[in-house]
Structure formats: C-alpha cells, structure tokens
C-alpha positions in Angstrom: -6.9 -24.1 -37.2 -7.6 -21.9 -40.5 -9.0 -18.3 -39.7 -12.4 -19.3 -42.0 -12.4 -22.8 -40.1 -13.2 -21.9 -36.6 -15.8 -23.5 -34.5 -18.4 -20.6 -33.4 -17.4 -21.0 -29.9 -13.8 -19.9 -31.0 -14.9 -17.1 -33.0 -14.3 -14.1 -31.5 -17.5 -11.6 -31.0 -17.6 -10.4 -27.1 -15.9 -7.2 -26.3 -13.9 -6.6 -23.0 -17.0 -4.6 -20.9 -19.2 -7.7 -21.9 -16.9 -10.3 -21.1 -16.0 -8.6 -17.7 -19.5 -8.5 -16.7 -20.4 -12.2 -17.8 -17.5 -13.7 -15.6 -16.9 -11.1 -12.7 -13.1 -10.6 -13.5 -12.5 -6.7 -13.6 -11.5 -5.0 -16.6 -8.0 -3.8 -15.0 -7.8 -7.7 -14.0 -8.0 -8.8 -17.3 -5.5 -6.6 -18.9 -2.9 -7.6 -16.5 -3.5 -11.4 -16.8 -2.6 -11.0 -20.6 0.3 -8.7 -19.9 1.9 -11.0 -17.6 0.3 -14.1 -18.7 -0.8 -13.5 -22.0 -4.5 -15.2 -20.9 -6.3 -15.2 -22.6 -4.5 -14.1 -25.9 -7.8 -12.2 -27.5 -8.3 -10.9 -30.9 -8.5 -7.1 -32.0 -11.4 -5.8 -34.0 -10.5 -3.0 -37.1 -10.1 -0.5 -34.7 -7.7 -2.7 -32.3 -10.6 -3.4 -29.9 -10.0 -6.5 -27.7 -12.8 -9.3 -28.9 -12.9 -12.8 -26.7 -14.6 -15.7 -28.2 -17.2 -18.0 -25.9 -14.4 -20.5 -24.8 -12.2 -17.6 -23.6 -15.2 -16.3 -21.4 -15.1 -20.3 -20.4 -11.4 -20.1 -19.7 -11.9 -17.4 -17.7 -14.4 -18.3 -15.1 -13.0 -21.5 -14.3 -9.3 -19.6 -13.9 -12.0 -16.8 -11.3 -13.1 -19.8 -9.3 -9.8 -21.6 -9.1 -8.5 -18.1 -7.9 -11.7 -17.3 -5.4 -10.7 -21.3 -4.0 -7.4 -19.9 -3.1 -5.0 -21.3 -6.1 -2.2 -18.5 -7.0 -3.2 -17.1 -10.2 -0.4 -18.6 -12.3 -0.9 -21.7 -11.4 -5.3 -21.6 -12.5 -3.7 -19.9 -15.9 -1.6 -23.0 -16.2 -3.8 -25.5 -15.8 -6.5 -24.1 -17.9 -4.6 -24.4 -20.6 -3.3 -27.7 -19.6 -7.0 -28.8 -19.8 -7.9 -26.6 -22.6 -5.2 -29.0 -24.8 -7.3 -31.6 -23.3 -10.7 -30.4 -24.7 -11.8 -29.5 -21.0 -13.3 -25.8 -22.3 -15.4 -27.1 -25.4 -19.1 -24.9 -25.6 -22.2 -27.0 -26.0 -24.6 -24.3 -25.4 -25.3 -20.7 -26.3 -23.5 -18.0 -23.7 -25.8 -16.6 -21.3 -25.3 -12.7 -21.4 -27.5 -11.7 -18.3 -25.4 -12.8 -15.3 -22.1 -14.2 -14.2 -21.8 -18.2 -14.1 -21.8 -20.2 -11.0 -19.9 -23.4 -10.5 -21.7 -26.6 -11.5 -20.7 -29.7 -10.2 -17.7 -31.7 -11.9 -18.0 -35.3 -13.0 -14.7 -36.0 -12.3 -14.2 -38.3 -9.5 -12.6 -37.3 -6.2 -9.5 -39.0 -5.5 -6.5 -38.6 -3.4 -7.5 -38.6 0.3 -4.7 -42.1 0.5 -2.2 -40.0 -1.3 -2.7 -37.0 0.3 -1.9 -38.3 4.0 0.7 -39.6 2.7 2.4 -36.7 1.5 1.5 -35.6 4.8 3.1 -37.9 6.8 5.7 -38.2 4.8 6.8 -34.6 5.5 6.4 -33.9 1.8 4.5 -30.3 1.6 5.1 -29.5 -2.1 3.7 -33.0 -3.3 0.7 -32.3 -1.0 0.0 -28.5 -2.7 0.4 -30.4 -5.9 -2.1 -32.9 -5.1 -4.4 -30.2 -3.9 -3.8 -28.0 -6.9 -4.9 -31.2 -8.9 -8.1 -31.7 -7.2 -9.1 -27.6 -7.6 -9.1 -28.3 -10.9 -11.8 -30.4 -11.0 -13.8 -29.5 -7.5 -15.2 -26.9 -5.2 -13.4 -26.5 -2.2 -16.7 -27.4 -0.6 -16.1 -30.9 -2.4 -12.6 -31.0 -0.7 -13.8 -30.1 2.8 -16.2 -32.6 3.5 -14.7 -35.2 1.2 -11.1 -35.2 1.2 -10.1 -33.0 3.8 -12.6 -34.4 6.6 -11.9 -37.0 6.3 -8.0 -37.2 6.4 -8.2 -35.2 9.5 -10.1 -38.2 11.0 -6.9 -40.3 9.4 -4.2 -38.1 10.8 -6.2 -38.6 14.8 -6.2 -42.3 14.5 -2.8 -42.7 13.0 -1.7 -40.9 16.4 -4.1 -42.4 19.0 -2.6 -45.6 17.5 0.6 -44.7 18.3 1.0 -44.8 14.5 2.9 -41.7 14.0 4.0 -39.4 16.7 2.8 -35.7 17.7 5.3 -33.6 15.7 4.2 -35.7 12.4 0.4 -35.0 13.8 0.9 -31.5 13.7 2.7 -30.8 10.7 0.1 -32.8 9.0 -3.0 -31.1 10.6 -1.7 -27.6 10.7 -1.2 -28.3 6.9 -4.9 -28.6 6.6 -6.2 -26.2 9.1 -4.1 -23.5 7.2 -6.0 -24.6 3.6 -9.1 -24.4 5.4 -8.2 -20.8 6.9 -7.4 -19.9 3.8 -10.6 -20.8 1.8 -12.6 -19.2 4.7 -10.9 -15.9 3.7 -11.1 -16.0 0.2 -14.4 -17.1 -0.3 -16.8 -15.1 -2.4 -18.3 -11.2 -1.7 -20.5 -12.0 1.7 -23.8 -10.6 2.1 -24.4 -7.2 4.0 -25.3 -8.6 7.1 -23.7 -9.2 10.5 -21.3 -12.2 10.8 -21.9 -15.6 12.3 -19.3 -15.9 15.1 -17.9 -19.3 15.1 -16.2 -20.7 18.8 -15.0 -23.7 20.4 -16.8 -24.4 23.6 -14.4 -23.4 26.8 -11.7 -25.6 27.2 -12.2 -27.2 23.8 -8.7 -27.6 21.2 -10.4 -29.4 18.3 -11.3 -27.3 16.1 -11.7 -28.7 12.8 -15.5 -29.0 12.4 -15.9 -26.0 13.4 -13.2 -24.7 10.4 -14.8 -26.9 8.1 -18.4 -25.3 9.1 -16.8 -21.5 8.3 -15.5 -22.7 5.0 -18.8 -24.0 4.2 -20.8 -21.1 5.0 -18.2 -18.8 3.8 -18.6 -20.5 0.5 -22.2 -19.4 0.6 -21.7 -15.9 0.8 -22.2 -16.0 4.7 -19.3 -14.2 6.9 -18.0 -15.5 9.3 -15.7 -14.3 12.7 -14.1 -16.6 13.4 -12.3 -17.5 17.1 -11.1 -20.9 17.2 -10.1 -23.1 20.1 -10.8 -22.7 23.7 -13.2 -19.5 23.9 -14.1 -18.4 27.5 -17.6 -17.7 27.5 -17.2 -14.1 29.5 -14.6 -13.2 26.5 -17.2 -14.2 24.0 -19.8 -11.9 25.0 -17.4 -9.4 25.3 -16.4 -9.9 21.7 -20.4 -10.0 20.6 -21.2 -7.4 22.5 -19.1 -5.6 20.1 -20.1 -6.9 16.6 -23.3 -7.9 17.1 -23.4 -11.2 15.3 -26.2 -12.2 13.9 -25.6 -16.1 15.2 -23.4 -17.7 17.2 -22.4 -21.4 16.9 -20.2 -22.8 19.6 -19.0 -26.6 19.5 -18.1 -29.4 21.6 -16.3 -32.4 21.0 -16.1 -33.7 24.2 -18.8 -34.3 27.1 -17.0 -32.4 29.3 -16.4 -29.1 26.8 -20.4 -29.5 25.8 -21.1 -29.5 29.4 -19.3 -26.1 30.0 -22.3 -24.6 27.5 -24.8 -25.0 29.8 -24.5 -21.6 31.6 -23.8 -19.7 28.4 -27.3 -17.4 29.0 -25.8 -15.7 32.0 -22.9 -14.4 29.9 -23.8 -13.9 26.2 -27.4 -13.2 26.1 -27.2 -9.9 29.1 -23.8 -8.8 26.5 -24.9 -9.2 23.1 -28.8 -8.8 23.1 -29.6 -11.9 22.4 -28.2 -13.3 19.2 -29.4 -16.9 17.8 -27.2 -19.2 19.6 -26.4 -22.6 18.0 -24.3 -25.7 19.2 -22.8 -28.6 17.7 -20.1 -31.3 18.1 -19.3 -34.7 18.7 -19.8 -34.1 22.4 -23.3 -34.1 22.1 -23.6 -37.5 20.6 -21.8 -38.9 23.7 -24.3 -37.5 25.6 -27.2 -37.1 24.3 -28.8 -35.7 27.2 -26.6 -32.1 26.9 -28.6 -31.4 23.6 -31.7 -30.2 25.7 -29.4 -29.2 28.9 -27.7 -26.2 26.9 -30.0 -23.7 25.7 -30.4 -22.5 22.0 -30.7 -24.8 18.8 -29.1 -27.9 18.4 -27.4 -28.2 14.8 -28.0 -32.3 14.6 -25.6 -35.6 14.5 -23.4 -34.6 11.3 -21.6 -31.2 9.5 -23.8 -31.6 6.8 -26.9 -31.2 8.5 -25.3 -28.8 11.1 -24.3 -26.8 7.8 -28.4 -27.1 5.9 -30.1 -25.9 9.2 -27.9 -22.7 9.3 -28.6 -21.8 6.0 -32.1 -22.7 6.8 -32.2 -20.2 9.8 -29.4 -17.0 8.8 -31.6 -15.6 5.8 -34.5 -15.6 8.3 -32.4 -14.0 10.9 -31.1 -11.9 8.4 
C-alpha cells in the first residue's frame, strides 16, 4: 500500500518507550525480536527513531501472550503474521495508552480434542504440538485446560480401563499433557507478593490431573502456586509448610480411600505450619459424600470450576 494511502491504524506514531509500556514487552526484548526476527519491521522518524503504528502494538501483545502461554517465540512471530495476512490484527478502536492489554476472549471455536488424542495415541508428538500451537492461536490456555485438555485426559483413562489401548500408549499420551500443563503453571504471568498456595495429592493418591489443571488455573491468575504432585505424606507436608508458610493448602482425592486418609490432617499440618487455610477436593468426595464434613477445612464443591471460583473467592481475603 502507497506511503499517503495507509489506514491510520498502520500509520506509524508510537515510539519504542510508549509501545513497551502499552504491551509489557521490554525495550531490550523488542530490539532483539527484530534483529533476529525482524518483528515487527517498524518505521524510523527524521532522526532514525523507531515509530510502531497501532497494529504493530496489536501484533505484539498477542505474540506476549502466545509467549507467556508457553509457545517458543518463533513460532507466536510466525503465526502472527500468518494471521495478520489473514486480516486477524485489523484496529477498530482507538489505542488505550494508560495500561497494558489483557486477553479478551476469542470467537473462534474450540476444536480438536478428537484429533488431538489421536495424535496421542497414535504416538505422533509433533502433529500433537502442532495441533496445540493451532489452538494458542486462538485461546487462553485456560480455554485449553478445561476444554480440550480435561477432557482428553478423561479420553485417554477410558480408552485404557477399556482395554482400548494399553499402559505404555496411556502414558506417553498423559505424560504428553501433564508436561503442557507443567509448563503453563510455570510460565504464567508475574504472581502477586504473597505466599504460595501449596497444591498436594492426598496420601497414597497417583492422579493428579485435577489438581495440575487447578495450578494452571490459578497460576493463570496471578496466584503462585508450589506445587507437590502425587502421593504426599501428610507428616512430609507439614514439614514442607512449615517452611514456606503457604497461605492455603489444597489437597485432593480421587478415590474414597485417599479422601479418607485426610481426615487426620489437623494433627500434622495445623501444630507445623500455624494454621494455614486448608482446602480439599476431588472425585473421592463425590463417592462419598459423607467425607466432605469428616475432613476438616473447606470443601471446594462437585466440579474444577467451582473448586477454582471459591479459591479466588477466599486467597485475596487470606491475602
């Protein structure tokens, strides 16, 4: 397009200080993504200034939060401009100067969870990160933990209690996941100054995907998280707490049996790590309801979601 033709969201007016500010990249970070990418490609003023227009500041959240969701930084560059042939970064409204942009929900639909297992169970890794770096794209990776990746954990168990596909294919296909969710929990967006939530599987308790789904969903709202994963003995817990001193701790059960083991959490964690909020969870207490008012400490309800609104209900109040 002509020089004298440009749309006014192409012109280029911002200089680098503003443009760093309105999308969080730092200045250093944006001179090396155009010396090795040359992203974005901005114009020089008279005095060889570096000017972005409004659809480069546009460009360049969306590459920040493909980056923050744990997609290598090549890849976001090259699909923002796959999608910026596409018309993707057009700008509708004036550009807000006072404070960096937040994701907004996408339109697109969510697809893939079929394909994705799959890929899975197919052994095929690389078609699966491709299919992954496909739906970043378009979605949060709070989008992709409770719709897509959820979900095809619950796939992957029933293909193997039917007999379906055998435990090696189980594996590969769940520590596929589990990794992506590991990931996201550590790459998640600057936490707030307070104490982390510890996050443990009830003794004797191996699944642990709920409770990697729950870190990456309160990870993803600023909230950290320590987390200890499967099969937490409840004496090496408060010995843990009783060094960090957590501001919560959320321990869950998928089993009867494992939700059972919680009941005498008070004579270990509470005298070790002065009382902390303890909360519980899991598909354990759905089996038996009656071990929601046996365990002390504040039941987190029947689903992730709601497990996931109540905490961020009670940590700011903790906080």
């Amino acid at each position: 397009m002509p020089e004298d033709n440009k749309l006014p969201q192409e012109e280029p007016f911002y200089n680098i200080g503003v443009v760093s500010r309105v999308t969080g990249v730092p200045i250093a970070t944006l001179h090396a993504w155009e010396r090795r990418y040359d992203f974005p490609h901005s114009a020089r003023s008279p005095g060889g200034h570096r000017l972005y227009s409004e659809k480069d500041i546009s460009r360049l959240r969306w590459v920040k939060l493909q980056v923050e969701a744990g997609m290598q930084t090549r890849q976001a560059i090259q699909a923002a401009q796959r999608l910026d042939s596409q018309g993707y970064f057009a700008v509708t409204q004036t550009l807000e100067l006072t404070a960096p942009a937040t994701a907004s929900p996408s339109q697109a639909p969510l697809v893939g969870r079929e394909q994705l297992l799959k890929a899975l169970l197919d052994h095929n890794l690389e078609e699966a990160d491709r299919m992954m770096g496909e739906m970043l794209a378009f979605h949060t990776p709070e989008d992709l933990t409770l719709n897509i990746i959820g979900p095809t954990l619950e796939d992957i168990g029933r293909e193997w209690e039917t007999g379906r596909i055998d435990v090696a294919d189980e594996h590969l296909a769940s520590s596929y996941l589990r990794h992506r969710l590991l990931m996201w929990m550590v790459t998640g967006p600057r936490s707030h100054p307070v104490a982390p939530t510890v996050l443990a599987c009830a003794p004797g308790e191996w699944h642990e995907g709920s409770l990697l789904m729950l870190g990456v969903l309160l990870r993803r709202q600023g909230w950290p998280v320590a987390y200890l994963g499967q099969n937490v003995p409840l004496k090496d817990l408060a010995t843990f707490s009783q060094g960090v001193h957590p501001l919560a701790i959320v321990l869950v059960a998928m089993t009867g049996e494992t939700g059972r083991a919680l009941i005498d959490w008070p004579k270990h964690v509470a005298q070790a790590a002065g009382q902390p909020m303890i909360c519980f969870g899991g598909q354990g207490f759905l089996e038996k309801p009656e071990l929601q008012t046996l365990v002390p400490g504040t039941y987190l309800g029947n689903s992730l979601q709601e497990g996931v609104e109540k905490l961020l209900n009670l940590l700011p109040r903790r906080a």
